[in-house]
C-alpha positions as CSV (number, residue, x, y, z in Angstrom):
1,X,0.8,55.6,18.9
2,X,3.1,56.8,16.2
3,X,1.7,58.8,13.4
4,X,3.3,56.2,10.9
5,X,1.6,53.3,12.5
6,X,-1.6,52.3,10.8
7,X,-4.4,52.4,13.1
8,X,-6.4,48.9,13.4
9,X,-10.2,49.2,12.8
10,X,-13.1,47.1,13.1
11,X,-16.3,47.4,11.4
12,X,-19.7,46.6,13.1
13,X,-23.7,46.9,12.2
14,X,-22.3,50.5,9.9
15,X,-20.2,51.6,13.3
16,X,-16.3,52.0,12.4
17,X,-14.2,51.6,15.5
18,X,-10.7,52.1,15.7
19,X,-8.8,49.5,18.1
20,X,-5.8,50.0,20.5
21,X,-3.6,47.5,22.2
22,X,-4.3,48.3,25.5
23,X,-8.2,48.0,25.1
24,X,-10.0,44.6,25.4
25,X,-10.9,43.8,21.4
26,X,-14.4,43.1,20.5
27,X,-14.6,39.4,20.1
28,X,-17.5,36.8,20.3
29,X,-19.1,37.4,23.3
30,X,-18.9,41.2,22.4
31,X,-21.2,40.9,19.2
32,X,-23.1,38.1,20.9
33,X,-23.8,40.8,23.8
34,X,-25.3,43.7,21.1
35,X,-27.1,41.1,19.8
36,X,-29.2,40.3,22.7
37,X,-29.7,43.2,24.3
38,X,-33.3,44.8,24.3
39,X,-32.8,48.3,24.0
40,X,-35.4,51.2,22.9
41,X,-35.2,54.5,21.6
42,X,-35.0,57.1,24.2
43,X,-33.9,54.4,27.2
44,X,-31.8,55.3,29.4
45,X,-28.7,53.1,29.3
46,X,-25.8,52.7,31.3
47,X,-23.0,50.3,30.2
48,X,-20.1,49.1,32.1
49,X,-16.6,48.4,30.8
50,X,-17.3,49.4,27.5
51,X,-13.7,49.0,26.2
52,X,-14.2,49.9,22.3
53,X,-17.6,51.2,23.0
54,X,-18.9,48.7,20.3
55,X,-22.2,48.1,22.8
56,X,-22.7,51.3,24.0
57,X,-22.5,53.3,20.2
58,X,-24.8,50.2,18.8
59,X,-27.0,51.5,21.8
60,X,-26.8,55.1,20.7
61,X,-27.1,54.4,17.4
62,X,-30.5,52.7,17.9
63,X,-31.8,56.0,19.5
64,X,-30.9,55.2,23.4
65,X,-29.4,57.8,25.4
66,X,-26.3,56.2,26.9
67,X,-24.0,56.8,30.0
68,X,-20.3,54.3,29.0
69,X,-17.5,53.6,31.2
70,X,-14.5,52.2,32.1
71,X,-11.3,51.7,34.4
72,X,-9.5,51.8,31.7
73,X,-7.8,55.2,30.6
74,X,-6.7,54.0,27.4
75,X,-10.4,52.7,26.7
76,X,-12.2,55.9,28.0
77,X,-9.9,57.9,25.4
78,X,-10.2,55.3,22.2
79,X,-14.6,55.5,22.8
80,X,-14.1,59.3,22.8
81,X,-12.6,58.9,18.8
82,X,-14.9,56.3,17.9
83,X,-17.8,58.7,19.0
84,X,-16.7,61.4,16.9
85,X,-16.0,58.9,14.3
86,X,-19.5,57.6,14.4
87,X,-21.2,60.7,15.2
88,X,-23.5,61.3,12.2
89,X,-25.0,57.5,12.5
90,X,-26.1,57.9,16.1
91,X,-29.6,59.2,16.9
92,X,-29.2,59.1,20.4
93,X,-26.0,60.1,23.2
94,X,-23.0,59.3,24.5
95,X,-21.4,60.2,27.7
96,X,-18.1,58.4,28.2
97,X,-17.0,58.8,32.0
98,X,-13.8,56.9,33.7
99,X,-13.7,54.5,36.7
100,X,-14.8,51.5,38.2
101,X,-18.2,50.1,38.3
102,X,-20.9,51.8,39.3
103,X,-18.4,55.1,41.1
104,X,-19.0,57.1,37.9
105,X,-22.9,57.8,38.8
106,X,-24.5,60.8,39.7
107,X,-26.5,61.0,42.8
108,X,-29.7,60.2,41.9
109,X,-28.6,58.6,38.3
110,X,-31.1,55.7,37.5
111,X,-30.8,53.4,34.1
112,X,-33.8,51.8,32.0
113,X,-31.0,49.0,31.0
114,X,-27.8,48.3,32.8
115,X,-25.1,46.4,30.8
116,X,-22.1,44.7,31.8
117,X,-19.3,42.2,30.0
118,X,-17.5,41.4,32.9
119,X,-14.2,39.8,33.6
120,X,-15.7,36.1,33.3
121,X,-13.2,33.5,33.3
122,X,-11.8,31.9,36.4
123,X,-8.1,33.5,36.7
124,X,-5.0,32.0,38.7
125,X,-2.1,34.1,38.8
126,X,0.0,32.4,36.4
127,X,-2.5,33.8,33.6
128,X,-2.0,36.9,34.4
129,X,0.1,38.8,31.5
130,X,1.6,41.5,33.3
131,X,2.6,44.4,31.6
132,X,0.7,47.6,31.8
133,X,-2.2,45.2,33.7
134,X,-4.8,46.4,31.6
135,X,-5.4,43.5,29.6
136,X,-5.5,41.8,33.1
137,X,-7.9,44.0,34.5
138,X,-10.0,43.4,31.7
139,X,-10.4,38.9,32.0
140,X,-9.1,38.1,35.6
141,X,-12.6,37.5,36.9
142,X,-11.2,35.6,40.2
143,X,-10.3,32.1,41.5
144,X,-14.5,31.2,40.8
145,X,-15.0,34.2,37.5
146,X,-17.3,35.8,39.3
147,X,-16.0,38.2,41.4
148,X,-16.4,41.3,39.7
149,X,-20.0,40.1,38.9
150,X,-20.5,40.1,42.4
151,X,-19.6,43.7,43.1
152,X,-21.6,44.4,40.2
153,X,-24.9,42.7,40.9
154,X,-24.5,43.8,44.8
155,X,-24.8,47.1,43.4
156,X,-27.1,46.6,40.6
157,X,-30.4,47.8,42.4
158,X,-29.6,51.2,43.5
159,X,-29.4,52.4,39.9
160,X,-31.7,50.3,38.0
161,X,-35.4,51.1,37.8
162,X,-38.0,49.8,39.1
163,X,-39.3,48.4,35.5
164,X,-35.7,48.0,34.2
165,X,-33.4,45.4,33.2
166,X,-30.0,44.3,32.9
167,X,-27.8,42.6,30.6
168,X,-24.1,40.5,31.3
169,X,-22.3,37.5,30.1
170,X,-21.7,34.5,32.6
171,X,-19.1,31.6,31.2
172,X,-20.5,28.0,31.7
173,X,-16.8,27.3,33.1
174,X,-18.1,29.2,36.3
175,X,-20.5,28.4,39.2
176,X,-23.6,28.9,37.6
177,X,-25.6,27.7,40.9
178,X,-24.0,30.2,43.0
179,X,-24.0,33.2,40.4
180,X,-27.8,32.5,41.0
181,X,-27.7,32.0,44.4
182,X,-26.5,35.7,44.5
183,X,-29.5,36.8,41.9
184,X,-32.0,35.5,44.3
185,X,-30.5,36.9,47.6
186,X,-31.2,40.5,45.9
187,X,-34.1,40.4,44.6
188,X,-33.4,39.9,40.9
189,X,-35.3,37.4,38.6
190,X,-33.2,36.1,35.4
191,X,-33.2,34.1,32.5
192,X,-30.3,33.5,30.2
193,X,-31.4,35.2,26.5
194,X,-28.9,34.2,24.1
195,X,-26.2,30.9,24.7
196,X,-24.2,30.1,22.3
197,X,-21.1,27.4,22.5
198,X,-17.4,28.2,22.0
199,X,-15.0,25.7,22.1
200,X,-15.5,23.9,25.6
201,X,-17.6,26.8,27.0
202,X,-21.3,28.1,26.8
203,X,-21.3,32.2,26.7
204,X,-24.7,32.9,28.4
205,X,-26.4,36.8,27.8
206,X,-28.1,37.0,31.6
207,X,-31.3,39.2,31.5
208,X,-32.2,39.9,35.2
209,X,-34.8,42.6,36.5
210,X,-36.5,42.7,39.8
């Protein structure tokens, strides 16, 4: 970005965060998604495509102590700034790793709270925007919107506790019978927490735990 360009910046719950235009901005189910979440000082936390890092510095700033990543190299370098940017507001930590779902976890890595806003929406290839692919990467969630979802929650259990939970958004345009379909083949139990209605869509905040 050039130095005479002004630098686009959101404000949140005291958090500054600066914006880029490769990164997915913080939008409804963003601040729906901080809303809901149940999170503790001292929990461990672990979020997934953290974009900004709005989620995972409201985490930190409540006390939790917070593993954030993303696929995205654009977004693993703009949470880096908005750490140090926030710094002095957050009494707990922030470790900001890069790559795809769960690939960034240490052997042996388990999470009190898992959190994920995953590419939701049901994507032909004639949305797609092209360019850098980025903005792609960050909404083509498959012919049914839930594929990533279904790498994720595949996953899910080997670094969740035994007595934690999990948090994601699922779009009422999707298959909601066979997102839990997959729930109950491994193991989870859930319950939507927060669903709010946008336009022609319900944005569900999933809460699932063994």
């Amino acid at each position: 970005m050039k130095k005479n360009h002004p630098v686009k910046t959101l404000g949140f719950n005291g958090l500054v965060l600066e914006l880029h235009p490769e990164v997915y901005e913080p939008a409804e189910d963003s601040f729906q998604l901080a809303e809901a979440i149940d999170v503790k000082q001292n929990d461990s936390v672990f979020e997934i495509g953290t974009g900004t890092g709005i989620v995972a510095l409201e985490c930190a700033r409540r006390g939790a102590n917070v593993v954030c990543s993303d696929v995205n190299p654009f977004a693993v370098e703009l949470v880096k700034r908005n750490y140090t940017k926030n710094k002095s507001l957050l009494t707990g930590s922030l470790d900001v790793r890069l790559g795809d779902l769960f690939t960034v976890v240490k052997e042996n890595e388990k999470f009190d709270v898992i959190i994920f806003n995953p590419p939701y929406l049901s994507t032909k290839k004639e949305d797609l925007v092209g360019g850098s692919g980025w903005f792609d990467v960050a909404v083509d969630g498959g012919t049914d919107g839930l594929s990533t979802t279904k790498r994720f929650i595949k996953e899910l259990s080997k670094y969740l506790k035994k007595d934690g939970h999990s948090f994601f958004i699922f779009s009422s345009l999707s298959d909601r019978s066979k997102l839990e379909k997959i729930l109950s083949e491994f193991g989870f139990k859930s319950k939507v927490v927060l669903s709010r209605l946008y336009d022609d869509e319900y944005i569900d905040i999933y809460c699932v735990k063994f």
